[in-house]
C-alpha positions as CSV (number, residue, x, y, z in Angstrom):
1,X,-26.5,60.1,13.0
2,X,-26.3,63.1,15.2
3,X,-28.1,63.2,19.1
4,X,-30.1,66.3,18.0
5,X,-31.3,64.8,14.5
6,X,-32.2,61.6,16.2
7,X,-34.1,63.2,19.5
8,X,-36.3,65.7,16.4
9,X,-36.7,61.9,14.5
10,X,-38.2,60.3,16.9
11,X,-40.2,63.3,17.9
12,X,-41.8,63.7,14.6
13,X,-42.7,59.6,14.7
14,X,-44.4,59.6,17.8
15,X,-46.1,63.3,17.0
16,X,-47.3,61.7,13.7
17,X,-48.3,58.2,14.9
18,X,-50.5,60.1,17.6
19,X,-52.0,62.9,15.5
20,X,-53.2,60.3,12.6
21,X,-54.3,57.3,14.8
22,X,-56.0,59.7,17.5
23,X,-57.9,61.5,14.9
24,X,-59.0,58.2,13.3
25,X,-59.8,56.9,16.5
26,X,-61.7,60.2,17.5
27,X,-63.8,59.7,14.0
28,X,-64.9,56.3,14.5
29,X,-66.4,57.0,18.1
30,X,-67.9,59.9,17.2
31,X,-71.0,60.2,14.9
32,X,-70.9,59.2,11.3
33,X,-72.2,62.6,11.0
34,X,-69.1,64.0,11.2
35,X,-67.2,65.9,8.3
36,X,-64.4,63.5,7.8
37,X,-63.1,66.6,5.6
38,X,-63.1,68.2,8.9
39,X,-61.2,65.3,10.5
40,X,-58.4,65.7,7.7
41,X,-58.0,69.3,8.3
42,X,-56.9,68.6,11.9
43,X,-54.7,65.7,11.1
44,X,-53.0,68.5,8.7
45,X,-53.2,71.0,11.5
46,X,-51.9,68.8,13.7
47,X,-48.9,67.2,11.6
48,X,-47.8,70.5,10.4
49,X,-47.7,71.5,14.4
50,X,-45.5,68.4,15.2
51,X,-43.5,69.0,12.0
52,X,-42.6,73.2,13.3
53,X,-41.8,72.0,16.9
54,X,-39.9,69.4,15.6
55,X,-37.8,71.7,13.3
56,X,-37.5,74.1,16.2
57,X,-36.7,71.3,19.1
58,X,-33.7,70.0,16.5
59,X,-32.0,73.6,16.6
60,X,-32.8,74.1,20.3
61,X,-31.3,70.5,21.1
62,X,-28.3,71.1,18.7
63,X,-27.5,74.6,20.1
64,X,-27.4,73.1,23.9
65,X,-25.6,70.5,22.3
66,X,-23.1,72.7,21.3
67,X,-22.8,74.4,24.1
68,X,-22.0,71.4,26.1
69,X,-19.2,70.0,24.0
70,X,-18.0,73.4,24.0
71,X,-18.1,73.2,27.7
72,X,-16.2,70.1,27.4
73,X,-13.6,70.9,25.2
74,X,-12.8,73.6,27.2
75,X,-13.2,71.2,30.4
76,X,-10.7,69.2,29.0
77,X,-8.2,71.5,27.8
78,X,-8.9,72.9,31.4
79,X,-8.0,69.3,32.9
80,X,-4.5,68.6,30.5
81,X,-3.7,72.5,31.8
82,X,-4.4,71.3,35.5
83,X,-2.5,67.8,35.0
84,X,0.9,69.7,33.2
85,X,1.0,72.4,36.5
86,X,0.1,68.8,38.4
87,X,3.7,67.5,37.0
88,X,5.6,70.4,37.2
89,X,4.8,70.9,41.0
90,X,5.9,67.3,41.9
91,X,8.5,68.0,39.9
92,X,9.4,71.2,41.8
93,X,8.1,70.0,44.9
94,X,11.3,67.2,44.7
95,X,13.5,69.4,43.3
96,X,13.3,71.1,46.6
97,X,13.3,68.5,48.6
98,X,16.3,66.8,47.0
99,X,17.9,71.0,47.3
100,X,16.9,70.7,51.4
101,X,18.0,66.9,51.7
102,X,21.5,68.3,49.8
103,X,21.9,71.4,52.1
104,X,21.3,70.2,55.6
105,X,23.7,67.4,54.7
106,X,26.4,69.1,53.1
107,X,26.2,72.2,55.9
108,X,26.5,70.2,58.4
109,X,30.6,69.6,57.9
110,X,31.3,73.4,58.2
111,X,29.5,73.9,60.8
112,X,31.0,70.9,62.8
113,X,34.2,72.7,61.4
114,X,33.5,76.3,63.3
115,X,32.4,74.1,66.5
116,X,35.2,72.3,66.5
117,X,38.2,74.7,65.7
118,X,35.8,77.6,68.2
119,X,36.5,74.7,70.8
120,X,40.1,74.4,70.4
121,X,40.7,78.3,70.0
122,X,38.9,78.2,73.7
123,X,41.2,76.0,74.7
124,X,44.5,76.6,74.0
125,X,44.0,80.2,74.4
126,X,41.7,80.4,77.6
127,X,44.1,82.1,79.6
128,X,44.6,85.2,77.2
129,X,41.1,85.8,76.7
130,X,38.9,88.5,78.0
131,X,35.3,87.8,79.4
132,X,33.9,89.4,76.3
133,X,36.1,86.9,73.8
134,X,34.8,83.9,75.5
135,X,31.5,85.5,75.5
136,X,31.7,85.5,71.5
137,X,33.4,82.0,71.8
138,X,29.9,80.7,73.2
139,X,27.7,82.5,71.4
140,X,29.3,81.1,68.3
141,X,29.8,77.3,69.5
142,X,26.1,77.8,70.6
143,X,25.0,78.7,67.5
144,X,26.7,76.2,65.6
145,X,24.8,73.6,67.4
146,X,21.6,75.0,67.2
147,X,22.0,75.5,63.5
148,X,23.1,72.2,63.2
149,X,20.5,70.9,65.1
150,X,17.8,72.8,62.2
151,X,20.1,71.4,59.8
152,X,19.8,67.5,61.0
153,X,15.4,68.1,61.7
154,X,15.3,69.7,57.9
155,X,17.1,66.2,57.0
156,X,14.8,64.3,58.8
157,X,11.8,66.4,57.0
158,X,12.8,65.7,53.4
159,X,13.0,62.2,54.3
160,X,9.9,61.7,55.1
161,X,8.2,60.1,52.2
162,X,11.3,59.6,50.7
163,X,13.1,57.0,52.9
164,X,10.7,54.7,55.1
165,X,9.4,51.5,56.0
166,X,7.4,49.2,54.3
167,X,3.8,48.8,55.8
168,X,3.9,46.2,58.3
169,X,2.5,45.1,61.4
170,X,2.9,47.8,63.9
171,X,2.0,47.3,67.9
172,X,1.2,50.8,68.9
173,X,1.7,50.4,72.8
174,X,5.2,49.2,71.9
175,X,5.8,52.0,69.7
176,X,4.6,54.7,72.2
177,X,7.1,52.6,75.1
178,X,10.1,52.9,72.3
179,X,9.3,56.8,72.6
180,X,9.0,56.9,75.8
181,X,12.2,55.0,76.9
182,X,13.9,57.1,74.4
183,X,12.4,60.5,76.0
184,X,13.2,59.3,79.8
185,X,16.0,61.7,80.5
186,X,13.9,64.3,79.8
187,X,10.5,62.8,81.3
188,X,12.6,62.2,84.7
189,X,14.1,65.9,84.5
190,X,10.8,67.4,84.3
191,X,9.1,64.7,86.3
192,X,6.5,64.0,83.6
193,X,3.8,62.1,84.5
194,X,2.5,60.0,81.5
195,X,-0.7,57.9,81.0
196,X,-1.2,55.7,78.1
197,X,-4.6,54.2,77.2
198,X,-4.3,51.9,73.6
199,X,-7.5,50.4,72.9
200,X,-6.7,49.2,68.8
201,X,-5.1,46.2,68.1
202,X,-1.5,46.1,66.2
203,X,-2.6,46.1,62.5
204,X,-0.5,47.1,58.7
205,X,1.4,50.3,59.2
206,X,4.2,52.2,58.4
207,X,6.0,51.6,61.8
208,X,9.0,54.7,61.1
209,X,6.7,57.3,60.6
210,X,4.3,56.3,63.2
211,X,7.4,56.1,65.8
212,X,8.2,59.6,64.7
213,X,4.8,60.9,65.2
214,X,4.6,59.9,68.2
215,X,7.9,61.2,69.4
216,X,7.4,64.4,68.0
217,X,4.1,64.8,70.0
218,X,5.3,63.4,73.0
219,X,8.4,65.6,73.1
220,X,6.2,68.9,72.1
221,X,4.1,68.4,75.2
222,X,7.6,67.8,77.7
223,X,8.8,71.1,76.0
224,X,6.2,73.7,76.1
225,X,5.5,73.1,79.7
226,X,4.4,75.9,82.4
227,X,6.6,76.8,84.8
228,X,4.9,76.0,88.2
229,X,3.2,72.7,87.1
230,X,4.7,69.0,86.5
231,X,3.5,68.0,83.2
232,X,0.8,65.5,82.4
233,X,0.5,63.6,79.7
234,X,-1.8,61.6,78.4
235,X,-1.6,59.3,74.9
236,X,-4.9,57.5,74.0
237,X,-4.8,55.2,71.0
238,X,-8.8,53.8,69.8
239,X,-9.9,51.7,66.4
240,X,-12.4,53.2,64.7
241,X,-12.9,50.8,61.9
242,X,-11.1,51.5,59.1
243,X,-9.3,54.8,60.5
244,X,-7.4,54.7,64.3
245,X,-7.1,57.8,66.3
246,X,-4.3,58.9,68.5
247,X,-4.9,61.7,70.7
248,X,-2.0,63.5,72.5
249,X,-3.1,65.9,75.8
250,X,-0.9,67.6,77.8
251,X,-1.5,70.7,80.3
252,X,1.3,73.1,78.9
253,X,1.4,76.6,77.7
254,X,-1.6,76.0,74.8
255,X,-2.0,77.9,71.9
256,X,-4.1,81.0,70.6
257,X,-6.6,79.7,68.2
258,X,-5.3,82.5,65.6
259,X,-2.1,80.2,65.6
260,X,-3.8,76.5,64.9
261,X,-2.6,76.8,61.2
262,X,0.9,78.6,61.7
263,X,2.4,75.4,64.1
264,X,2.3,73.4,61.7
265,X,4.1,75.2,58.9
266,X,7.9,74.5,58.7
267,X,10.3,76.7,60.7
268,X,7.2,79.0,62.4
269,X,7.6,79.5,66.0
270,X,5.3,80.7,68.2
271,X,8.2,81.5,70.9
272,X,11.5,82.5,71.2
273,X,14.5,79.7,71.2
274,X,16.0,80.7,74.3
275,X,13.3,79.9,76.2
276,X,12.0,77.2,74.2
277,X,14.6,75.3,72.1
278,X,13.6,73.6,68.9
279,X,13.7,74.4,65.6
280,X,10.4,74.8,64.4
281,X,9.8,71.7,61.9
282,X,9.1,68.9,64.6
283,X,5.0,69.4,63.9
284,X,5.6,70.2,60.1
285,X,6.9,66.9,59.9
286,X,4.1,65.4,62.0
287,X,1.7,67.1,59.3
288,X,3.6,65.7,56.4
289,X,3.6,62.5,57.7
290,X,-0.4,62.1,58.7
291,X,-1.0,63.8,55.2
292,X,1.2,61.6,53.3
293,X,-0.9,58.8,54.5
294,X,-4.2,60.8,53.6
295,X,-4.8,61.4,57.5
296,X,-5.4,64.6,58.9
297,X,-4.6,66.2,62.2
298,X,-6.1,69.0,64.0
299,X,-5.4,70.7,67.3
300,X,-7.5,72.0,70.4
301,X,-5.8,74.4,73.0
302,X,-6.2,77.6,74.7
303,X,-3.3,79.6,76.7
304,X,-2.7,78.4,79.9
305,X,-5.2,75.2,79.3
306,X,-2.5,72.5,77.2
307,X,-3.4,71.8,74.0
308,X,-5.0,68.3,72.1
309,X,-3.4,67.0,69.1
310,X,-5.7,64.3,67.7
311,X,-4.6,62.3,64.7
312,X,-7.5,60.7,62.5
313,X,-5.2,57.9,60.3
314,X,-6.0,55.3,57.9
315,X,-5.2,51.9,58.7
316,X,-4.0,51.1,55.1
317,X,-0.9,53.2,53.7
318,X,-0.5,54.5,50.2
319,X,2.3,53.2,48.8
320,X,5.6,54.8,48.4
321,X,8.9,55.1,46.6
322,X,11.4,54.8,48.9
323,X,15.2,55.8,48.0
């Protein structure tokens, strides 16, 4: 039996029930003087009320009805159109990141090729060079490595979610010492001073993408330094139940508020690369990493004033397929 058919049914029941046994009630407190006749003309009144309401709260109910599982059809066909776009952007989504994995790997042989054979034209003809060849001989070596260098950090960014570690138990004060030992030439070239505060104790993680989080933030804040001022660093690591934060401060360049979004998009730079090498993908990586482990992270700077990164991550990690 249909919703709308059953709602009227049991409508009319109660209506009838209550219009018969109220105006029987009603009769035998009243006077016995009373026109029963006049008692069954409003029990007919009153059932013939209940019976019109009822026929119009049936075709009320069943057009809302209606409506709904129209709604819902069209929800649903909505939802199967939303879930097939769903599987064809994963789809596309690795397509390109197997086309960028492919590209920076394969391009990296030519372009160790033109370093190479730049180097050796240098070399065995040094002597019958002008200024201006070996000029062109540098800008070309140079840009070599720096292209191979966007190459091998466009690598490392399709990896990420690709290739990794499984969760295990991760030590984050050893983890930020791994960077730092590995980020001492440069720490002791720009006499860095660090301090590291790590309040959370070691707990399930993915240990690879944590140490490159780490070292990508680390290394921001050594490179975007000002020019009269040692930098300062500080890394502070806290539990917050089931999500830990890491907070990176430094007192470099900082960053306009109009630009929060734009660092973390791959290959956007803020400045230009012969003043500040890099290649534009080490906090797009940072971002696909926190993201891929349903963190977020968020940034707060002004120029002149260093900038905060502060990473808000989950403690448990989604699982991954690793290749």
């Amino acid at each position: 039996m249909k919703p709308a058919l059953k709602i009227t049914l049991a409508y009319l029941s109660v209506g009838y029930c209550w219009i018969i046994f109220s105006d029987r009630i009603l009769l035998w407190l009243t006077d016995t003087d009373t026109s029963p006749i006049w008692i069954d003309f409003q029990t007919i009144k009153g059932l013939i009320y209940v019976s019109i309401t009822g026929v119009l709260l049936y075709f009320l109910i069943r057009h809302y009805l209606d409506q709904i599982e129209k709604k819902v059809k069209e929800l649903e066909l909505l939802n199967k159109q939303l879930e097939c776009q769903a599987v064809q952007l994963k789809q596309s989504n690795q397509d390109l990141e197997q086309f960028a994995y492919t590209a920076s790997h394969d391009l990296q042989e030519p372009l160790r090729m033109i370093s190479a054979f730049m180097t050796q034209l240098d070399k065995k003809y040094h002597e019958r060079l002008d200024e201006k060849a070996h000029q062109y001989i540098y800008f070309a070596i140079d840009g070599a490595k720096r292209m191979r260098k966007i190459l091998i950090d466009l690598l490392e960014f399709s990896r990420i979610g690709r290739i990794s570690d499984e969760p295990s138990m991760v030590d984050v004060q050893s983890i930020i010492e791994e960077c730092l030992a590995e980020l001492r030439p440069k720490i002791t070239e720009t006499k860095a001073s660090i301090q590291v505060n790590v309040s959370c104790p070691a707990f399930s993680w993915d240990a690879k993408l944590l140490r490159m989080i780490i070292y990508q933030l680390v290394d921001n804040a050594l490179k975007f330094t000002k020019n009269d001022t040692e930098p300062a660093i500080e890394i502070n690591c806290r539990d917050l139940g089931k999500h830990w934060v890491l907070v990176v401060k430094d007192n470099g360049i900082g960053i306009e508020e109009e630009y929060f979004e734009k660092i973390f998009v791959i290959f956007q730079r803020l400045h230009n690369s012969a003043r500040y090498e890099g290649s534009g993908i080490g906090l797009a990586s940072v971002k696909k990493a926190v993201e891929l482990q349903r963190g977020n992270v968020a940034v707060e700077s002004s120029p002149g004033r260093g900038s905060t990164f502060t990473l808000t991550l989950p403690k448990e990690t989604v699982s991954r397929t690793t290749s």
